[in-house]
C-alpha positions as CSV (number, residue, x, y, z in Angstrom):
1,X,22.0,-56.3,78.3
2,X,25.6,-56.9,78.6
3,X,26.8,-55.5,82.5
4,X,29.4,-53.1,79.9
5,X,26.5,-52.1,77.5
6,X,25.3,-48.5,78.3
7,X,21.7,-48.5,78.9
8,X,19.6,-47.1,76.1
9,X,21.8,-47.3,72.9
10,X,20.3,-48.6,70.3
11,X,22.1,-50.7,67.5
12,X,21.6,-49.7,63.3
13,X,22.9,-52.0,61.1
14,X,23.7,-50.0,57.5
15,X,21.9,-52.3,54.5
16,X,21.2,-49.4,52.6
17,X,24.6,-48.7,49.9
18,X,24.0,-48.6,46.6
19,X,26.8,-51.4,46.4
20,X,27.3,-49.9,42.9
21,X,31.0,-52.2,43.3
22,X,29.2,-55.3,44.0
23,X,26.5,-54.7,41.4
24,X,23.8,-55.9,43.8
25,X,22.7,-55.1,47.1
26,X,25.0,-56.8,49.7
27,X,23.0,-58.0,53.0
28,X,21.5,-60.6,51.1
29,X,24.8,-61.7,49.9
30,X,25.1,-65.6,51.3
31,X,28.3,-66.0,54.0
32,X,28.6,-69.8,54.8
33,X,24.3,-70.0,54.6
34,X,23.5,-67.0,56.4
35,X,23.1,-63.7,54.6
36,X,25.3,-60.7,55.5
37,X,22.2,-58.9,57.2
38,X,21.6,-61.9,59.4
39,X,25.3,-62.3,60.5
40,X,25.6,-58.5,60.9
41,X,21.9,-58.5,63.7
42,X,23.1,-61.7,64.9
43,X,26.6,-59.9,66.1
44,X,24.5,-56.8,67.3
45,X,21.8,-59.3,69.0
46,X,24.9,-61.0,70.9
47,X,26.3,-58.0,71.8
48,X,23.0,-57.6,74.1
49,X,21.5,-54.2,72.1
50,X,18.0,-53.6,70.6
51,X,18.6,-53.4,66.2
52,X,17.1,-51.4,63.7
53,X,18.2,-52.0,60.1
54,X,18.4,-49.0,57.4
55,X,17.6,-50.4,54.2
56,X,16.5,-47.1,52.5
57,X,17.9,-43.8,53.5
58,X,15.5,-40.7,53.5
59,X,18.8,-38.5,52.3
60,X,19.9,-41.2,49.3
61,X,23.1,-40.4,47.6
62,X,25.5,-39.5,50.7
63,X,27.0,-42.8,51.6
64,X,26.6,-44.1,55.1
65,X,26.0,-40.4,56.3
66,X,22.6,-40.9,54.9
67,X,21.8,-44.1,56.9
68,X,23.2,-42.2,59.8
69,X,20.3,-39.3,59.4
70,X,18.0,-42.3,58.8
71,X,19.1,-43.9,61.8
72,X,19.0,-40.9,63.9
73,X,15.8,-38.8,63.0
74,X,14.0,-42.4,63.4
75,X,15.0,-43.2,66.8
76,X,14.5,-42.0,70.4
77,X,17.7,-43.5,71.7
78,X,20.2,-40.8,72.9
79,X,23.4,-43.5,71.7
80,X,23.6,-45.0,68.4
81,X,25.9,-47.8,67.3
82,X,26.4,-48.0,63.5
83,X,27.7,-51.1,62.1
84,X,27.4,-51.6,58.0
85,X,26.4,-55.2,57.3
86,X,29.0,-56.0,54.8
87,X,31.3,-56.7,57.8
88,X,30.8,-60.1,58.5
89,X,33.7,-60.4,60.9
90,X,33.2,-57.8,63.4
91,X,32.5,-59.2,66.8
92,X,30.2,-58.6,69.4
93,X,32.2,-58.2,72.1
94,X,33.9,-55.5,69.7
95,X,30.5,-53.9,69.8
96,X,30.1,-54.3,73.6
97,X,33.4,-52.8,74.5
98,X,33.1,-50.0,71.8
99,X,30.1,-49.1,73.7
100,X,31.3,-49.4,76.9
101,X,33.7,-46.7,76.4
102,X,33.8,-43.5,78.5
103,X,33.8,-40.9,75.6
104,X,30.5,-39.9,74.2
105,X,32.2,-40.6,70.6
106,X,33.7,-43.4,69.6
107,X,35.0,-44.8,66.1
108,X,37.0,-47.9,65.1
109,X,40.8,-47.0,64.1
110,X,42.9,-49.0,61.4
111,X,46.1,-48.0,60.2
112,X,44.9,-44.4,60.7
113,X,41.6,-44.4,59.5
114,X,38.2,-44.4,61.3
115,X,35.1,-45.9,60.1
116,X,32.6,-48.8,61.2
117,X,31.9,-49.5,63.7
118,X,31.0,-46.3,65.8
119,X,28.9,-44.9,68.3
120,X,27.7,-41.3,68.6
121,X,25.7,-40.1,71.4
122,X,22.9,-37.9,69.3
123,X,21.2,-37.0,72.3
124,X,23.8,-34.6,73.6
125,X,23.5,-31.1,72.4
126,X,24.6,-29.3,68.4
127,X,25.0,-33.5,67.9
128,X,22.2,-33.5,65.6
129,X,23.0,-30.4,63.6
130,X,26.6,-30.8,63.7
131,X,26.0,-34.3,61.3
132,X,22.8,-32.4,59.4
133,X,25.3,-29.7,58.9
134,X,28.0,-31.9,57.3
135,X,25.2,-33.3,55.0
136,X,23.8,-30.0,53.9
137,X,27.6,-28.8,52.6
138,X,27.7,-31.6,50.8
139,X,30.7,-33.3,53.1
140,X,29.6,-37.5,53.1
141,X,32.6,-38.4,54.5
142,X,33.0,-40.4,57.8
143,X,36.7,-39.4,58.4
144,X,35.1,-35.9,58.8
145,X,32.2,-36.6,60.7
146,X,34.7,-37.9,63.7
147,X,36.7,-35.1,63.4
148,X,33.5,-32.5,63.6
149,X,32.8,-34.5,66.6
150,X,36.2,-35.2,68.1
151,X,35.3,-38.4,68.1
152,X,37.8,-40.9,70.4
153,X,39.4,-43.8,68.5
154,X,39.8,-47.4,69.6
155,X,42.0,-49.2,67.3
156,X,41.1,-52.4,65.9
157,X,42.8,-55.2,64.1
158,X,42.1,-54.3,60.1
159,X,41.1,-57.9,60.1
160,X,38.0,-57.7,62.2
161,X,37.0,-54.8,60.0
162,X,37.3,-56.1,56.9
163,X,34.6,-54.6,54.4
164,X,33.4,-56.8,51.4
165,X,32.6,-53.7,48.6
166,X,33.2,-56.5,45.8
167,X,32.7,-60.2,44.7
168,X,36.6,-60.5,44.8
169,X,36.2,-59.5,48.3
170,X,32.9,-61.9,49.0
171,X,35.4,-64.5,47.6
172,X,38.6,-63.6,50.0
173,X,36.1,-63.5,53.4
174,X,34.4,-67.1,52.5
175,X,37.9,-68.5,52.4
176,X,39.4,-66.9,55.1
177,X,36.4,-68.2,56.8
178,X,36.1,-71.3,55.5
């Protein structure tokens, strides 16, 4: 494990959207001969952390908030990083140094907005039952789980986080990779 990894957390790679844009289900999308899922555990491998992979949420419906309740009534870890798979271009050392920050919360910032990647410590206390809470009034969104955690932000360039939601997008990240 990375010297700037924080022992225990555990890695979850998102693969469970209904990618209802794309019209099919996006980690097995190819990127350059790999699928998306494979580049995604590659970047979490490299980053030095342990990977699970939600593919099927046991809340379905919410967005990523249902992988997160996946994520975290399946694991033992005390520290989760979430990473979504359809963000090929995010960068291990990204996940290290997300990680390695001092604030129990943390969540990637773009041009104002949070989203993947993030870490939440679910170990500490009300963690658990502030997300549950969110999820049982019906609030999915992730802009409102980091507030209900005053969650820090690190900001990151937009490009690193670039999302692909649609085949116009699959198209723009094979070139720009290319």
């Amino acid at each position: 494990m990375p010297a700037n990894c924080k022992s225990g957390t555990e890695a979850c790679v998102l693969a469970g959207g209904m990618a209802t844009r794309m019209g099919c289900e996006k980690g097995g999308l190819d990127f350059h001969g790999k699928t998306l899922l494979e580049v995604a555990r590659e970047t979490v491998k490299s980053a030095g952390f342990k990977c699970r992979v939600v593919e099927r949420d046991v809340v379905p419906r919410c967005g990523p908030l249902g992988g997160i309740i996946t994520a975290m009534r399946k694991t033992q870890a005390n520290r989760i990083l979430f990473l979504s798979c359809d963000m090929p271009f995010v960068t291990a050392g990204l996940l290290a140094r997300m990680d390695g920050e001092q604030a129990d919360h943390v969540f990637a910032e773009s041009e104002g907005r949070v989203g993947f990647p993030f870490v939440i410590s679910v170990g500490l206390e009300g963690v658990r039952e502030t997300i549950e809470a969110q999820h049982a009034a019906g609030n999915f969104s992730i802009q409102s789980l980091a507030a209900a955690l005053s969650a820090a932000r690190l900001a990151v360039p937009k490009e690193m986080l670039f999302n692909i939601n649609t085949p116009t997008d699959l198209e723009a990240a094979l070139k720009r990779r290319a």
